[in-house]
N, CA, C and O of each residue as an XYZ file, in Angstrom:
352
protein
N      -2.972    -50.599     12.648
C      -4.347    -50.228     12.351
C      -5.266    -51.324     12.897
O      -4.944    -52.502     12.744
N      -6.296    -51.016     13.470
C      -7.106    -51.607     14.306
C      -8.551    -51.657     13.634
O      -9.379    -50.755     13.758
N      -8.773    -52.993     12.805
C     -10.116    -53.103     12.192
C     -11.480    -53.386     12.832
O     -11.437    -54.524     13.301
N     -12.256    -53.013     12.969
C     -13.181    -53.467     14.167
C     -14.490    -53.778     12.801
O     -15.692    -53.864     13.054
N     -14.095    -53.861     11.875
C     -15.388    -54.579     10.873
C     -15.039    -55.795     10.735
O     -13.915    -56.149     10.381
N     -16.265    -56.767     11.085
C     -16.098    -58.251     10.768
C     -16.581    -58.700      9.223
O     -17.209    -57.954      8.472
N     -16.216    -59.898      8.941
C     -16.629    -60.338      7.901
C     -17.377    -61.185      7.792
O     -17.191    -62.193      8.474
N     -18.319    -61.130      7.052
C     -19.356    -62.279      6.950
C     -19.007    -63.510      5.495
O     -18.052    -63.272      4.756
N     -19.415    -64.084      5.385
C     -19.838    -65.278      4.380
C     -21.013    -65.594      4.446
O     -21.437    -66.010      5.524
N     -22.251    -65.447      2.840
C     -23.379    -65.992      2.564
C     -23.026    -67.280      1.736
O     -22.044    -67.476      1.019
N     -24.164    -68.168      2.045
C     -24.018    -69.231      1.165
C     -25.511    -69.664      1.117
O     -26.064    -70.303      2.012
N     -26.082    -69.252     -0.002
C     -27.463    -69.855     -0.228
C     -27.808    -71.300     -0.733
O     -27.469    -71.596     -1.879
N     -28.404    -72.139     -0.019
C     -29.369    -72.808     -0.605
C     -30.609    -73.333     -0.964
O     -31.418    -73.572     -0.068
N     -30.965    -73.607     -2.436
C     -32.559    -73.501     -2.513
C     -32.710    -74.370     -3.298
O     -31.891    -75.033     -3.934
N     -34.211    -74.385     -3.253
C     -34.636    -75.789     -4.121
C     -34.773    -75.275     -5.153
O     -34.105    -74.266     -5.379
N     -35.470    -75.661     -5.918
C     -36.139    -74.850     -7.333
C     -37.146    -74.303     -7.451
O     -38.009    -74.792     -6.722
N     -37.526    -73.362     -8.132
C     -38.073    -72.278     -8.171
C     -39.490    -72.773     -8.605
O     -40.457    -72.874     -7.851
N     -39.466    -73.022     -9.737
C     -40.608    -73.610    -10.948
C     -41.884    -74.796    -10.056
O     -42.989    -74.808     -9.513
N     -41.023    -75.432    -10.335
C     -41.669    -77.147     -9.736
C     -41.099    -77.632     -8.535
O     -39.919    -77.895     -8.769
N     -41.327    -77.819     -7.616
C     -40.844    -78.522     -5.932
C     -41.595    -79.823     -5.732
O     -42.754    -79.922     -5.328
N     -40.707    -80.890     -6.101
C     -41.234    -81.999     -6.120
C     -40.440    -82.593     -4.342
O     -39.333    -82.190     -3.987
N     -41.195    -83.447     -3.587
C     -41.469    -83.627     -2.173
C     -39.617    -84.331     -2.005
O     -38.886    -84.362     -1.015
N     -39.347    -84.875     -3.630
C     -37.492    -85.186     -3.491
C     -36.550    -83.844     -3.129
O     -35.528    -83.711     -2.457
N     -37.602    -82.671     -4.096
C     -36.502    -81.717     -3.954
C     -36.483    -81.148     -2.273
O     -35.483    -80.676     -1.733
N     -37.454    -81.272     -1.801
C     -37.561    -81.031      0.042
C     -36.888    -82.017      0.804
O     -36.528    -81.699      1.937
N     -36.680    -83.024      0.434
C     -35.809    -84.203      1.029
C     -34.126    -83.806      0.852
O     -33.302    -83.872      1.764
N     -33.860    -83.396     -0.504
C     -32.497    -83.345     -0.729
C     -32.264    -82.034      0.018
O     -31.333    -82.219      0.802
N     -32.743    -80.740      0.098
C     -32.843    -79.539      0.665
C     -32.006    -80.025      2.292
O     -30.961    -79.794      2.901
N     -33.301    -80.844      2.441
C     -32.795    -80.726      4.014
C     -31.479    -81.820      4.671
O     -30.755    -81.757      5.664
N     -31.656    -82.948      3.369
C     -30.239    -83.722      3.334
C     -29.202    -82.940      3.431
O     -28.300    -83.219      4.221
N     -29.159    -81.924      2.709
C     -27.717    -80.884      2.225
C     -27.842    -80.035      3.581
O     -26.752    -79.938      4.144
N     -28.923    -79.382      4.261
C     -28.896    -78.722      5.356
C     -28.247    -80.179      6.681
O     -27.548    -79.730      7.590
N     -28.375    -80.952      6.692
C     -28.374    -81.903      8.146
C     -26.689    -82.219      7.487
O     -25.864    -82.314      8.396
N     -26.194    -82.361      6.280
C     -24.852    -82.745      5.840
C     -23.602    -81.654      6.529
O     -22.461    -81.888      6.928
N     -24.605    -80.087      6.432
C     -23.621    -79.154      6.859
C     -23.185    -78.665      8.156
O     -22.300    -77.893      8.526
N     -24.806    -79.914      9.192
C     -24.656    -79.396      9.965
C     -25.574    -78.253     11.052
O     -25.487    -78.061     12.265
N     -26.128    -77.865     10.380
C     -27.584    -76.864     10.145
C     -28.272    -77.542     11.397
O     -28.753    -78.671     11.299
N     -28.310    -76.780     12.647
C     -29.250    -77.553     13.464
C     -30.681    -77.072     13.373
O     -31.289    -76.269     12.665
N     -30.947    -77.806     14.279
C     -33.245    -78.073     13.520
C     -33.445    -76.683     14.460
O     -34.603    -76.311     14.270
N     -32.706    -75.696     15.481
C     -33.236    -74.414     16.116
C     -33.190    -73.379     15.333
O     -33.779    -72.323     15.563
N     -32.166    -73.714     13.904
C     -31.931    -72.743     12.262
C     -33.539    -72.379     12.335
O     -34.351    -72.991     13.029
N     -33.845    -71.212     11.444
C     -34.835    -70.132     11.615
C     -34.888    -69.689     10.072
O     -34.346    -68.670      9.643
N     -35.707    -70.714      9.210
C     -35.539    -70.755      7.389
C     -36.661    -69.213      7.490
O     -37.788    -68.883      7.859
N     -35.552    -68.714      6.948
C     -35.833    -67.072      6.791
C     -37.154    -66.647      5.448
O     -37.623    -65.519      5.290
N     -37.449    -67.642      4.791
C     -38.361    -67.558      3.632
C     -38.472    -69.053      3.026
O     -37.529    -69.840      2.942
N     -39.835    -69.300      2.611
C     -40.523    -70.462      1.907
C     -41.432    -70.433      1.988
O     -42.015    -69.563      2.635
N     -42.008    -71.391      1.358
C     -43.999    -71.706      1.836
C     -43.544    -73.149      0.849
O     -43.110    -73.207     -0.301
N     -43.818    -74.107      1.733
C     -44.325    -75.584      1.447
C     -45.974    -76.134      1.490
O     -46.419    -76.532      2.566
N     -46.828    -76.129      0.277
C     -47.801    -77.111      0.244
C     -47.982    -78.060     -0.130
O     -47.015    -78.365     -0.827
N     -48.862    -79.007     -0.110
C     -49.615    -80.056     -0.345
C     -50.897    -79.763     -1.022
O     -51.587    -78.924     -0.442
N     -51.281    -80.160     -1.898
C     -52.850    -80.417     -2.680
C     -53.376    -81.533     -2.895
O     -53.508    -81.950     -4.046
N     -53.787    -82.245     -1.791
C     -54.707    -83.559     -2.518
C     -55.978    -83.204     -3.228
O     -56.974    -82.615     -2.807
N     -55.746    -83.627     -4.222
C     -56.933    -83.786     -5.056
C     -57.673    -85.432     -5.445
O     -57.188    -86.518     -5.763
N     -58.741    -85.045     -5.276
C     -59.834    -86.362     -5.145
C     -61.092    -86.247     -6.136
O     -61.276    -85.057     -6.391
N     -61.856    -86.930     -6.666
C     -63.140    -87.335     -7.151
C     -64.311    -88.062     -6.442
O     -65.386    -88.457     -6.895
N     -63.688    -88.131     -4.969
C     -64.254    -89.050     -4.460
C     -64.928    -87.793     -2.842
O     -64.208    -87.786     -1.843
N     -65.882    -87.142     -2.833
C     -66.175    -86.001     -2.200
C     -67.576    -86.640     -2.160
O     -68.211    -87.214     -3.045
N     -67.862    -86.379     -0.915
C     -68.827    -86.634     -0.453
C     -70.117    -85.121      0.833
O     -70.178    -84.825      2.026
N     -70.757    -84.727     -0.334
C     -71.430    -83.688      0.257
C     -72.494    -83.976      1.591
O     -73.156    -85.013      1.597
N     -72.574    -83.267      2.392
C     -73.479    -83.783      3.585
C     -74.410    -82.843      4.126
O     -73.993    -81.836      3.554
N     -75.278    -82.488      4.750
C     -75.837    -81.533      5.170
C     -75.504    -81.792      6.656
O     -75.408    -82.900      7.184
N     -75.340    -80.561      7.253
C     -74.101    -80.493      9.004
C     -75.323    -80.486      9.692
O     -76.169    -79.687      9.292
N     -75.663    -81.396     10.890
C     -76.654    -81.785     11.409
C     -76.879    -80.602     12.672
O     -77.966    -80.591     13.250
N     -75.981    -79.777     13.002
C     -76.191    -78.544     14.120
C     -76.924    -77.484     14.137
O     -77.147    -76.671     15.034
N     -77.418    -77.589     12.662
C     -78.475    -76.461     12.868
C     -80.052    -76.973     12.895
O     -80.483    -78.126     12.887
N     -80.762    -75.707     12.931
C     -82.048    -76.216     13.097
C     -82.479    -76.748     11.900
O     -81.766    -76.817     10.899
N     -83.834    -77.196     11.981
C     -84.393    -77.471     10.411
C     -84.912    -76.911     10.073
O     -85.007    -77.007      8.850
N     -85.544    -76.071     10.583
C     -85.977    -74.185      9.957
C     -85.042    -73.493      8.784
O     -85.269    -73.000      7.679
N     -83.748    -73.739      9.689
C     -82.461    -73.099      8.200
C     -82.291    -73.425      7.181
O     -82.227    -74.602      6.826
N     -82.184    -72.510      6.516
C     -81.605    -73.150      4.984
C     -80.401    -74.093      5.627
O     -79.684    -73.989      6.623
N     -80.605    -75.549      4.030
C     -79.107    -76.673      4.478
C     -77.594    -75.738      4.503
O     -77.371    -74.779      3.764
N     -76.728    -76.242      5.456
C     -75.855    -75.768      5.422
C     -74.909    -77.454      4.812
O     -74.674    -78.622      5.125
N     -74.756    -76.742      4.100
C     -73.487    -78.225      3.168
C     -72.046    -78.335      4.325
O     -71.660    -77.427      5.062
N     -71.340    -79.976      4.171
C     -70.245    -79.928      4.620
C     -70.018    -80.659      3.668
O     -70.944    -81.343      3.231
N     -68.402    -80.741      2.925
C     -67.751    -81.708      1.953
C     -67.079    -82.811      3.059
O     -66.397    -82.313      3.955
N     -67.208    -83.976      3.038
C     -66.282    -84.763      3.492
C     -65.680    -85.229      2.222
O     -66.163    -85.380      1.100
N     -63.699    -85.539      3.028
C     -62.843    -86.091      1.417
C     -61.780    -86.890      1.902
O     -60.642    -86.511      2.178
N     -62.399    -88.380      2.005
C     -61.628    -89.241      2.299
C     -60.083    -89.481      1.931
O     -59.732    -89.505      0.751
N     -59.300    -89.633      2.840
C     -57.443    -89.553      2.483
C     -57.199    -90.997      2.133
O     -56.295    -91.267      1.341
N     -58.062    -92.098      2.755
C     -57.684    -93.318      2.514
C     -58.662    -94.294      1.888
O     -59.704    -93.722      1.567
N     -58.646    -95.653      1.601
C     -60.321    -96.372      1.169
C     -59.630    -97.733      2.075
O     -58.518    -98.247      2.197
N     -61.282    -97.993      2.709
C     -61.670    -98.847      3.417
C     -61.231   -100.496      2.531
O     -61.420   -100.461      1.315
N     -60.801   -101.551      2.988
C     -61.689   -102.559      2.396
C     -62.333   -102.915      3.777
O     -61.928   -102.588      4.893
N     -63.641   -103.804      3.379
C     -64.228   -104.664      4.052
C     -64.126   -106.174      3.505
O     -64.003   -106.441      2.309
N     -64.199   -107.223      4.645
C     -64.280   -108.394      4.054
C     -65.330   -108.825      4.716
O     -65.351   -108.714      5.942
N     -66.320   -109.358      4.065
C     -67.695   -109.224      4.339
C     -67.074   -110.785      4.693
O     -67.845   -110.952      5.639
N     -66.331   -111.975      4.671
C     -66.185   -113.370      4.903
C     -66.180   -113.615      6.510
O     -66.331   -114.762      6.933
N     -65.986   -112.406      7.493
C     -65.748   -112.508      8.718
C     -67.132   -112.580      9.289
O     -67.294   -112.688     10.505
C-alpha cells in the first residue's frame, strides 16, 4: 500500500497573553534563535507595542500656515532630557 499523505508536526510558541513584558519578547525570540528559526520565518500573528508616556508635552502652534487661520496646535514629546553645563 502506497501512502501519498504526509505528516505534519505543530509546535506552538507564545508569549503570554495578559501582560507582555519587553523580557517576555526577548525570551520568545531566545527560544526561536535556540531552535534554530531563521530571521526569513514569516510570524504568522502578533502585534508588538510600545507606549511612552510623559508629563513633559510641550504644545506649539505649527508655523506653515498663514496667520489668517485659526492656530493649528503641534504636541512636541521629548524621549530624552538635555543637561547643560552652563561652566563651559
Amino acid at each position: 500500500m502506497n501512502n501519498r499523505l504526509k505528516t505534519y508536526g505543530n509546535v506552538m510558541i507564545s508569549t503570554p497573553t495578559d501582560t507582555l513584558t519587553l523580557q517576555d519578547v526577548r525570551d520568545f525570540v531566545d527560544t526561536l534563535e535556540a531552535l534554530g528559526v531563521p530571521n526569513t520565518n514569516i510570524l504568522l500573528d502578533g502585534f508588538l507595542t510600545y507606549e511612552y508616556m510623559t508629563e513633559h508635552v510641550q504644545v506649539i502652534s505649527c508655523g506653515e500656515h498663514d496667520p489668517n487661520e485659526p492656530d493649528k496646535l503641534d504636541f512636541l514629546i521629548p524621549n530624552h532630557e538635555c543637561v547643560v553645563d552652563d561652566e563651559n
